[in-house]
MOPAC internal coordinates of N, CA, C and O (Angstrom, degrees):
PM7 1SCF
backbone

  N    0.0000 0     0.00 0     0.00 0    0    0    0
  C    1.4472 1     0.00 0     0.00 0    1    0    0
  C    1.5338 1   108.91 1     0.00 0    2    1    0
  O    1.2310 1   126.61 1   -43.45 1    3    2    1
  N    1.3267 1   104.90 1   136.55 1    3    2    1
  C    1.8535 1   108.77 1  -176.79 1    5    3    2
  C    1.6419 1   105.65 1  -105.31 1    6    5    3
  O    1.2310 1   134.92 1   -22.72 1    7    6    5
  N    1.3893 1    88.74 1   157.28 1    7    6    5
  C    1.9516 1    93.88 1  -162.83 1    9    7    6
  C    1.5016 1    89.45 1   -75.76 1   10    9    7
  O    1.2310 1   123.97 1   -23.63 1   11   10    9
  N    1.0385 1   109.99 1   156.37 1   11   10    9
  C    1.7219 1   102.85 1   158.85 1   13   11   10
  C    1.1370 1   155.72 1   -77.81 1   14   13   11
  O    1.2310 1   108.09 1   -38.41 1   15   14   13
  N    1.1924 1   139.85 1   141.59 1   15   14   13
  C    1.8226 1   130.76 1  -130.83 1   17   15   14
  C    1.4632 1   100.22 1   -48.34 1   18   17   15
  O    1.2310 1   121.56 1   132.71 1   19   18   17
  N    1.8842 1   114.62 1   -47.29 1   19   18   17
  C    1.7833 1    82.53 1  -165.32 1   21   19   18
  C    1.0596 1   114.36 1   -89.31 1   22   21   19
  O    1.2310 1   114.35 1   177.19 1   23   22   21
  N    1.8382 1   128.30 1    -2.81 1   23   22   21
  C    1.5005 1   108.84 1   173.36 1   25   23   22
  C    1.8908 1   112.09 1   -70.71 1   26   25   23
  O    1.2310 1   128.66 1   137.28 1   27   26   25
  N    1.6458 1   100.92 1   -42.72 1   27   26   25
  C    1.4809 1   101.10 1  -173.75 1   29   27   26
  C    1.6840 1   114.94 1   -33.55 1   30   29   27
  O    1.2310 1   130.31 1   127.61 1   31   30   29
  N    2.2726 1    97.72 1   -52.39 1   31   30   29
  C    1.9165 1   115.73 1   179.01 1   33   31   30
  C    1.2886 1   109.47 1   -45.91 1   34   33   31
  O    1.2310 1   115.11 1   151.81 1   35   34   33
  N    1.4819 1   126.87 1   -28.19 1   35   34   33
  C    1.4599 1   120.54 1  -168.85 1   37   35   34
  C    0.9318 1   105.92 1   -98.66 1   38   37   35
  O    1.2310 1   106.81 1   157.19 1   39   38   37
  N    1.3303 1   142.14 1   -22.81 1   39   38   37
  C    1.4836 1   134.58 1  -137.12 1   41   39   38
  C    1.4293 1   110.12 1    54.43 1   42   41   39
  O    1.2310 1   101.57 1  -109.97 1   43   42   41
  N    1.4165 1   151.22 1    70.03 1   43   42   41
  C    1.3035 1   132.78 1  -169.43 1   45   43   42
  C    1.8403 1    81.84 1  -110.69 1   46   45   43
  O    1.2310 1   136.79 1   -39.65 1   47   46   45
  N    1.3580 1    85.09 1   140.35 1   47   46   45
  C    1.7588 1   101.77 1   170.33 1   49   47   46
  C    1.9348 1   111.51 1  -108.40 1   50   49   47
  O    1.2310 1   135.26 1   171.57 1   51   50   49
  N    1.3794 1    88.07 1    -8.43 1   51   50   49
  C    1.7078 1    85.47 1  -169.83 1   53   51   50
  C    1.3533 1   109.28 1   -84.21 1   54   53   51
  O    1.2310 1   120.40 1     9.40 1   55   54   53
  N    1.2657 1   116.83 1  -170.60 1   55   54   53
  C    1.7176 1   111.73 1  -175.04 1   57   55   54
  C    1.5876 1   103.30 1   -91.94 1   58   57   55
  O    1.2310 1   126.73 1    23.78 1   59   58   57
  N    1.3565 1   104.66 1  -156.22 1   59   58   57
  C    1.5582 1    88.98 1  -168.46 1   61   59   58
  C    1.6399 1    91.42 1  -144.09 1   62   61   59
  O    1.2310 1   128.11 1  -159.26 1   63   62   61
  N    1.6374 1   101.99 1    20.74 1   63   62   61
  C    1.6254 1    80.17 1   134.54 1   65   63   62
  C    1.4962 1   126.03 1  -131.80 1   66   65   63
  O    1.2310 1   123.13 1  -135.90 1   67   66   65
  N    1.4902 1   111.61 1    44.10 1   67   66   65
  C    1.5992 1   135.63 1   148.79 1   69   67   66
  C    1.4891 1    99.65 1   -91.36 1   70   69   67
  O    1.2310 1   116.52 1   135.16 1   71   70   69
  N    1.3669 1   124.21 1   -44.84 1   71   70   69
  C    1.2717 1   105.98 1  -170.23 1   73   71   70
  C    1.6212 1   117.16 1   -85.67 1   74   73   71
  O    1.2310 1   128.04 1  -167.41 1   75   74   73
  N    1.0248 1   102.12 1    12.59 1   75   74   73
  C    2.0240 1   109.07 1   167.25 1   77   75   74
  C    0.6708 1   119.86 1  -127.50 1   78   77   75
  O    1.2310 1   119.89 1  -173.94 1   79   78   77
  N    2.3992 1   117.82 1     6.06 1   79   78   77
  C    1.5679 1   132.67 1   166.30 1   81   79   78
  C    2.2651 1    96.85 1   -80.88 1   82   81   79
  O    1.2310 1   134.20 1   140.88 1   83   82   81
  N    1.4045 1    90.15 1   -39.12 1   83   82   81
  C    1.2584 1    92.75 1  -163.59 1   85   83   82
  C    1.7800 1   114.86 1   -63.96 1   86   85   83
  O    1.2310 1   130.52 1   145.65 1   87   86   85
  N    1.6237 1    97.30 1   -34.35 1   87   86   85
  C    1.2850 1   105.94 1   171.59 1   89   87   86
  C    1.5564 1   140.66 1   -62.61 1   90   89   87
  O    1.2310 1   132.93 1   150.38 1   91   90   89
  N    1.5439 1    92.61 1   -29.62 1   91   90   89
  C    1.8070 1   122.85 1   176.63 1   93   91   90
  C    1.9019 1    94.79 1   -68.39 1   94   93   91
  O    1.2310 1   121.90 1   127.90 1   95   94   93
  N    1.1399 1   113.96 1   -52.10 1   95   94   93
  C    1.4519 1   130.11 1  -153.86 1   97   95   94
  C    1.7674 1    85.20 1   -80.72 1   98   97   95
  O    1.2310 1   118.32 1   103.20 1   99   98   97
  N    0.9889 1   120.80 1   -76.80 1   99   98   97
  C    1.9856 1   108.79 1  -176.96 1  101   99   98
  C    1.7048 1   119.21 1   -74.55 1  102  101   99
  O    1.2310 1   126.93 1  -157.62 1  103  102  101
  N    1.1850 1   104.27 1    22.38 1  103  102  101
  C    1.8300 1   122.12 1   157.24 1  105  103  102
  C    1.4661 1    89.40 1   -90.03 1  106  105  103
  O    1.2310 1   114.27 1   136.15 1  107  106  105
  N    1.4295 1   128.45 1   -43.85 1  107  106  105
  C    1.0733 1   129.32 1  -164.80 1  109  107  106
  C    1.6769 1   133.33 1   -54.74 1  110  109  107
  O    1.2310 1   140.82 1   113.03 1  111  110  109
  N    1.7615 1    77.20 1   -66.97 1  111  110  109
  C    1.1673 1   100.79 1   174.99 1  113  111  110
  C    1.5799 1   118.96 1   -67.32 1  114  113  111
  O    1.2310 1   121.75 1   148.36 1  115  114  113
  N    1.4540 1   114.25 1   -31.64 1  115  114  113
  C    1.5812 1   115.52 1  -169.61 1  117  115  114
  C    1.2636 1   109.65 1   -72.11 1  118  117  115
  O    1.2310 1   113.95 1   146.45 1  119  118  117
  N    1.6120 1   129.05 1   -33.55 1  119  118  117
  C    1.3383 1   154.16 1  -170.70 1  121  119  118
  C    1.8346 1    96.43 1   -70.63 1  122  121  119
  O    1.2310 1   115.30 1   129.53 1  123  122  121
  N    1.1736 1   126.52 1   -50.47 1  123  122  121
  C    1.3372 1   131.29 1   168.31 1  125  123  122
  C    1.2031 1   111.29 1   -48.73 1  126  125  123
  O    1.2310 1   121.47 1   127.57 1  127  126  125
  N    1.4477 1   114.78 1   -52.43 1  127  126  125
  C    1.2200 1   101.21 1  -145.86 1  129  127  126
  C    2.1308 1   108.03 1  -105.63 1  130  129  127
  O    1.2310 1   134.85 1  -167.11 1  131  130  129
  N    1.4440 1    88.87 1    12.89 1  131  130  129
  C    1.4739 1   105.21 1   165.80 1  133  131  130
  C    1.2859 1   113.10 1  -123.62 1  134  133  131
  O    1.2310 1   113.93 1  -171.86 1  135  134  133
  N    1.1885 1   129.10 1     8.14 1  135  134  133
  C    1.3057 1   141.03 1   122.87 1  137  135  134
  C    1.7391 1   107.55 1   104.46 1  138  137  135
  O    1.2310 1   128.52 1  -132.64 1  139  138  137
  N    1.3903 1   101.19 1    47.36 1  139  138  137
  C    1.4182 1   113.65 1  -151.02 1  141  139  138
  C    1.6733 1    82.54 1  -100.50 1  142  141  139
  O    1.2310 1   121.69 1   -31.69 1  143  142  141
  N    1.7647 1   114.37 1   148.31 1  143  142  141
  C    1.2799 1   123.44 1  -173.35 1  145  143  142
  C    1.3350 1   112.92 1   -85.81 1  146  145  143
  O    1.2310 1   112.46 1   -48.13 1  147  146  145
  N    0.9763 1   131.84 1   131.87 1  147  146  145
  C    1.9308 1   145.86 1  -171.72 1  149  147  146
  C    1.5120 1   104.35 1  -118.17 1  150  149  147
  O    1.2310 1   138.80 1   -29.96 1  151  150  149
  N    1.4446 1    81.15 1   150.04 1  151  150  149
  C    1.5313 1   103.72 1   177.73 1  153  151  150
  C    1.4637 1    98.58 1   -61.60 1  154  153  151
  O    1.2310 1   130.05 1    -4.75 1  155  154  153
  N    1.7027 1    98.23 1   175.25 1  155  154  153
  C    1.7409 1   110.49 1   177.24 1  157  155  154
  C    1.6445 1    76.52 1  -101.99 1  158  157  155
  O    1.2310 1   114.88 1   103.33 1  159  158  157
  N    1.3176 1   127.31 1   -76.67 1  159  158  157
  C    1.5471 1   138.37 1   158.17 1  161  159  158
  C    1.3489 1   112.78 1     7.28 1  162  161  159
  O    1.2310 1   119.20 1   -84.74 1  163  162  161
  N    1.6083 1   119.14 1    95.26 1  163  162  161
  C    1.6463 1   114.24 1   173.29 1  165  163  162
  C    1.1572 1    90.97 1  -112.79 1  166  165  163
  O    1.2310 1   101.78 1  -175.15 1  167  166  165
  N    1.1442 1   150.86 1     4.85 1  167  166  165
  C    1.9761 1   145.23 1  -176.80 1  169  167  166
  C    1.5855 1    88.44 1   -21.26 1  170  169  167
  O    1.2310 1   113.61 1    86.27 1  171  170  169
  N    1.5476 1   129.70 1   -93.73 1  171  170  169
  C    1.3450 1   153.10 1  -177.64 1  173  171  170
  C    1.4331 1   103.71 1   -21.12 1  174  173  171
  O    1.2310 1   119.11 1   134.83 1  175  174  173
  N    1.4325 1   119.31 1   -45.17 1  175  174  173
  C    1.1903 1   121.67 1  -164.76 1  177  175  174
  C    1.6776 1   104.48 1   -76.68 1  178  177  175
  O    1.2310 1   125.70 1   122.03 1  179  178  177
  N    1.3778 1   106.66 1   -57.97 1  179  178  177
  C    1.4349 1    99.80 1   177.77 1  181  179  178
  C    1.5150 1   110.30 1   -70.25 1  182  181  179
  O    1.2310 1   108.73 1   172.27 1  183  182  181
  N    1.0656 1   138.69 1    -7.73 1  183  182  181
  C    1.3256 1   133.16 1  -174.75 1  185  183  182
  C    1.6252 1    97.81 1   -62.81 1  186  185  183
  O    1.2310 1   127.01 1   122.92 1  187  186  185
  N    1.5263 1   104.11 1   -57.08 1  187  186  185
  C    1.3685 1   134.91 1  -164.37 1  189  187  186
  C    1.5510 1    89.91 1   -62.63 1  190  189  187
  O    1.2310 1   112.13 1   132.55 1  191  190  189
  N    1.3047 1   132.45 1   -47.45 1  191  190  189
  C    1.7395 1   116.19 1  -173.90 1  193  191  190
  C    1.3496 1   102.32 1   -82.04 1  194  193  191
  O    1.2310 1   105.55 1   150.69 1  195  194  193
  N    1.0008 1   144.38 1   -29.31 1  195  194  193
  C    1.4801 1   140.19 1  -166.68 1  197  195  194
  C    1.7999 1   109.72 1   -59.73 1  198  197  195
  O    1.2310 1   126.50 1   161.22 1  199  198  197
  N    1.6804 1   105.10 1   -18.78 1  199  198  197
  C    1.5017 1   102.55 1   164.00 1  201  199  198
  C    1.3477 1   112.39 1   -88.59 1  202  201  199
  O    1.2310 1   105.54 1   178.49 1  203  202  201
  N    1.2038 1   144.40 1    -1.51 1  203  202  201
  C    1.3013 1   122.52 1   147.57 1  205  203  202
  C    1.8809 1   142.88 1  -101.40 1  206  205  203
  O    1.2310 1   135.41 1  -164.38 1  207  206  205
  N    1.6014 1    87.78 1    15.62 1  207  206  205
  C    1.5612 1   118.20 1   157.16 1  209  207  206
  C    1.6477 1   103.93 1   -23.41 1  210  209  207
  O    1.2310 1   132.56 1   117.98 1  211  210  209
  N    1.2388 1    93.35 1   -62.02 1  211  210  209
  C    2.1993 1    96.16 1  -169.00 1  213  211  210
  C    1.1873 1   108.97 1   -62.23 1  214  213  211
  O    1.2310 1   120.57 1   132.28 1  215  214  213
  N    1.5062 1   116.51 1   -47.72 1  215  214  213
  C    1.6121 1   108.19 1   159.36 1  217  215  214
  C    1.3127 1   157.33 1   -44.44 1  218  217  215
  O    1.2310 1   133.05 1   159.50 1  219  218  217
  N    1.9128 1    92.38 1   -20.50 1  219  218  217
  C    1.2679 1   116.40 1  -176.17 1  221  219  218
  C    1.2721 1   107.45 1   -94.91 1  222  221  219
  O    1.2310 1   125.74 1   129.62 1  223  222  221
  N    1.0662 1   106.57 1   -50.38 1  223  222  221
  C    2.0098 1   117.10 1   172.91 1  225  223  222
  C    1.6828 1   111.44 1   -50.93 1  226  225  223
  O    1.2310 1   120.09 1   155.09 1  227  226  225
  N    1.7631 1   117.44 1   -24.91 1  227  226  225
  C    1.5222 1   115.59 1  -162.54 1  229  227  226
  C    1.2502 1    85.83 1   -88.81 1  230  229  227
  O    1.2310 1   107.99 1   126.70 1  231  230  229
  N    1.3423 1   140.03 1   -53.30 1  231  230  229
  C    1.0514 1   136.69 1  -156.96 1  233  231  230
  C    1.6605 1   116.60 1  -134.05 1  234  233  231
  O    1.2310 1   117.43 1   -67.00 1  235  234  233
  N    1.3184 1   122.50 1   113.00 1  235  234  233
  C    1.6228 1   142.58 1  -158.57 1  237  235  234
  C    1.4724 1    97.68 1   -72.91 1  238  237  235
  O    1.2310 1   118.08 1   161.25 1  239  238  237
  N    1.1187 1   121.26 1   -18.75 1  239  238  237
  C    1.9683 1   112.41 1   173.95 1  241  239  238
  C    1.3663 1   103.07 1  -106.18 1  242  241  239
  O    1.2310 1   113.71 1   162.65 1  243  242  241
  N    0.9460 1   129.50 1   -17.35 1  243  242  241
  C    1.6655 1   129.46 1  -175.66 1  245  243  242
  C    1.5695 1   105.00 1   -29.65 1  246  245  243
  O    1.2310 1   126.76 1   128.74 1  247  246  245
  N    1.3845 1   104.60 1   -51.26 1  247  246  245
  C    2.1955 1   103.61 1  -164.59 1  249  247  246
  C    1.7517 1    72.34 1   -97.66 1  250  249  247
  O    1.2310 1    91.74 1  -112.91 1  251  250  249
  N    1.1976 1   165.31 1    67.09 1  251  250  249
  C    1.5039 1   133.51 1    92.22 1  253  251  250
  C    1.4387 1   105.52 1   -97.01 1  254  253  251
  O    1.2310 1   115.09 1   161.19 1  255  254  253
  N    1.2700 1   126.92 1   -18.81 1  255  254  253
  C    1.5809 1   108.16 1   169.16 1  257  255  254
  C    1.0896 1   136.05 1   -78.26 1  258  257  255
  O    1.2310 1   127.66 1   168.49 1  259  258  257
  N    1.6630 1   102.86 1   -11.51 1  259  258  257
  C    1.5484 1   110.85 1   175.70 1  261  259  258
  C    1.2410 1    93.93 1   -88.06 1  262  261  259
  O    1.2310 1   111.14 1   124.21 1  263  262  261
  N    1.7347 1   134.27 1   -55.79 1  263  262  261
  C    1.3948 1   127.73 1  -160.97 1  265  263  262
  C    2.1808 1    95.60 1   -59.92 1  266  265  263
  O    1.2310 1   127.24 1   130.83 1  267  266  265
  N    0.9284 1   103.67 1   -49.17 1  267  266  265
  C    1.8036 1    90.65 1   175.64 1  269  267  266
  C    1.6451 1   102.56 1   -42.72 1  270  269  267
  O    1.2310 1   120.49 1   104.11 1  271  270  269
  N    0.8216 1   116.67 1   -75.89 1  271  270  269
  C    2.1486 1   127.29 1  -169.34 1  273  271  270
  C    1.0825 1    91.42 1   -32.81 1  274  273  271
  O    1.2310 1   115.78 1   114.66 1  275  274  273
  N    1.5756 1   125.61 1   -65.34 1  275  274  273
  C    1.8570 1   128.51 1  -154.12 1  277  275  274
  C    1.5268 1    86.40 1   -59.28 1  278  277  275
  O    1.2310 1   121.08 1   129.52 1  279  278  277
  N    1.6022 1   115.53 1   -50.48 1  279  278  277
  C    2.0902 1    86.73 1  -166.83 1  281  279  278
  C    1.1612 1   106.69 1   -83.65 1  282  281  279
  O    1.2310 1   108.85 1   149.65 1  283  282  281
  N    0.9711 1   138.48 1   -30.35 1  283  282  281
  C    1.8754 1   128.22 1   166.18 1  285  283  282
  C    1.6124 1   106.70 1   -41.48 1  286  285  283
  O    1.2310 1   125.17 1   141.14 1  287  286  285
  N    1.2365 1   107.68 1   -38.86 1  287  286  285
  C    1.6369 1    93.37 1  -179.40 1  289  287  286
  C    1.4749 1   118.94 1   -96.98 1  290  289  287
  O    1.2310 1   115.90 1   166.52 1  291  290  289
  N    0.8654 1   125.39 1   -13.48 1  291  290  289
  C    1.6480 1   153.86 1   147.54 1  293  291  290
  C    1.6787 1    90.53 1   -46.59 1  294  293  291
  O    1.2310 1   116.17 1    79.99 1  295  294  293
  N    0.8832 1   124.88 1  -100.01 1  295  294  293
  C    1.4700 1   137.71 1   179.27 1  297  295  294
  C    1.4277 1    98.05 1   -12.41 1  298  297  295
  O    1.2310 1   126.14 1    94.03 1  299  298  297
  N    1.6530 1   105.81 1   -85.97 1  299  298  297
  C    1.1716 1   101.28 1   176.70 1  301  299  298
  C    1.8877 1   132.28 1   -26.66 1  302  301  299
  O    1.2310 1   137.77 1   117.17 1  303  302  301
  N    1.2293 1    83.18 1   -62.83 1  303  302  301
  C    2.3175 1    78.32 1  -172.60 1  305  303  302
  C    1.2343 1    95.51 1   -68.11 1  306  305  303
  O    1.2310 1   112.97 1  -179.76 1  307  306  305
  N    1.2648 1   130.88 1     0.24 1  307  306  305
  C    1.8690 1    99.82 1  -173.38 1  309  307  306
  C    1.6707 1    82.10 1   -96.31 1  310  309  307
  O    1.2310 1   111.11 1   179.20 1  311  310  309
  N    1.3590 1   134.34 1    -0.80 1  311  310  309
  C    1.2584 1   105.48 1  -161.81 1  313  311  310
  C    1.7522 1    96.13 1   -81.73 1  314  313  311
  O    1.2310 1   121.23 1   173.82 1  315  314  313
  N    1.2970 1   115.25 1    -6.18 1  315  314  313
  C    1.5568 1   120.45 1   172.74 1  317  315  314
  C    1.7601 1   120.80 1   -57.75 1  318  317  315
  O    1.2310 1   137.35 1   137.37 1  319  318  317
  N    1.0161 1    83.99 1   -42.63 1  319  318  317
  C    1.3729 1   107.28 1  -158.25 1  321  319  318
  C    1.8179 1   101.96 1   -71.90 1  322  321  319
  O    1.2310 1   133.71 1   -35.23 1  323  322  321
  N    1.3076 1    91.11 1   144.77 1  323  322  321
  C    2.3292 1   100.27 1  -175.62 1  325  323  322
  C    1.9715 1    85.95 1   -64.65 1  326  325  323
  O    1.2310 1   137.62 1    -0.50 1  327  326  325
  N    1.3933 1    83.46 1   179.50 1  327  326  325
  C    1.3924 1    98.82 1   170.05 1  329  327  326
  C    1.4703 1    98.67 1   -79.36 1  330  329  327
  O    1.2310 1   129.46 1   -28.62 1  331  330  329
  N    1.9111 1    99.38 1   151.38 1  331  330  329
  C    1.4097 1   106.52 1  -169.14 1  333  331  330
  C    1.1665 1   114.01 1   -68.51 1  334  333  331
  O    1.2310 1   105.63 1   -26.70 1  335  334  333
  N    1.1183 1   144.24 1   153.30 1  335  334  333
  C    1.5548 1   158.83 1   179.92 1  337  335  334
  C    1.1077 1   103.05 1   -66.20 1  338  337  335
  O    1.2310 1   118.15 1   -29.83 1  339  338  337
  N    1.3922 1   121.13 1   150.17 1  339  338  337
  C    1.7339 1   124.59 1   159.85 1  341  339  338
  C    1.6878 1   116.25 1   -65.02 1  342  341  339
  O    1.2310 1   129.22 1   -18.10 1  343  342  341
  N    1.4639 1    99.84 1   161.90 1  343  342  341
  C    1.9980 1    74.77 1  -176.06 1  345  343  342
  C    1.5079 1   102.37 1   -78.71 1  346  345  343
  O    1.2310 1   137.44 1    10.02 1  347  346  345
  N    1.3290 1    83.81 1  -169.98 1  347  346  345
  C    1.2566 1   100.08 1  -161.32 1  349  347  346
  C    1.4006 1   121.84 1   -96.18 1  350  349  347
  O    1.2310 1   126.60 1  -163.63 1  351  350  349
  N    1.8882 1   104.91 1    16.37 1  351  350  349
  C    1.4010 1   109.89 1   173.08 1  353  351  350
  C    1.0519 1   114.46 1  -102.49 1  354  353  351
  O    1.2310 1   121.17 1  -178.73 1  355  354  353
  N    1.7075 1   115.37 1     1.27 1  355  354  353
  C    1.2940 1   141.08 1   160.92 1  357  355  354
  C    1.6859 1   126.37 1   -37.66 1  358  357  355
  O    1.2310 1   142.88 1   124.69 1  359  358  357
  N    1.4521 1    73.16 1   -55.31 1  359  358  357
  C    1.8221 1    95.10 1  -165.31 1  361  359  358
  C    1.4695 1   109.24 1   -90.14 1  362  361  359
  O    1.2310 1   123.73 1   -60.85 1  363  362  361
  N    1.5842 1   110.45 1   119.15 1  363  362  361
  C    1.6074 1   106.59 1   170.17 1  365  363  362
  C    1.6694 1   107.60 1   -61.73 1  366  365  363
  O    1.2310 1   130.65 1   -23.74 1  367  366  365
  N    1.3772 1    97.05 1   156.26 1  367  366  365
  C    1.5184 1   108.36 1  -171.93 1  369  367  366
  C    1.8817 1    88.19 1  -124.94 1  370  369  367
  O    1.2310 1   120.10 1   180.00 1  371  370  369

């Protein structure tokens, strides 16, 4: 059995449900911090964490090593990005 393309591309050694804790968590953070509008509504969201419950209970650092990764990689792509724009009720149209 072959790992799958993006763990094999990364080398990821971790399991893969840190690596779809880490992903939930820097959707999170990146969406904040580009100032994108969110639901009040997390139903989906917690549905979606409640599968890595077993992970969290096996191991007591599990959600700070992923929440560290999500902002390192968070960090990372915004460092792409121009400085943020003013909003957009700013700007006459």
């Amino acid at each position: 059995m072959t790992a799958e393309p993006s763990v094999s591309r990364c080398n990821w050694t971790g399991s893969y449900a840190e690596g779809e804790l880490r992903a939930e968590i820097g959707c999170a953070f990146l969406l904040a911090a580009l100032g994108v509008p969110q639901s009040d509504d997390l139903t989906n969201h917690k549905a979606y964490c409640q599968s890595w419950l077993e992970a969290l209970n096996k191991d007591s650092r599990f959600i700070f090593r992923a929440a560290s990764a999500a902002s390192k990689a968070t960090d990372f792509l915004l460092s792409f990005a121009p400085q943020l724009q003013p909003d957009l009720e700013e700007v006459p149209f």
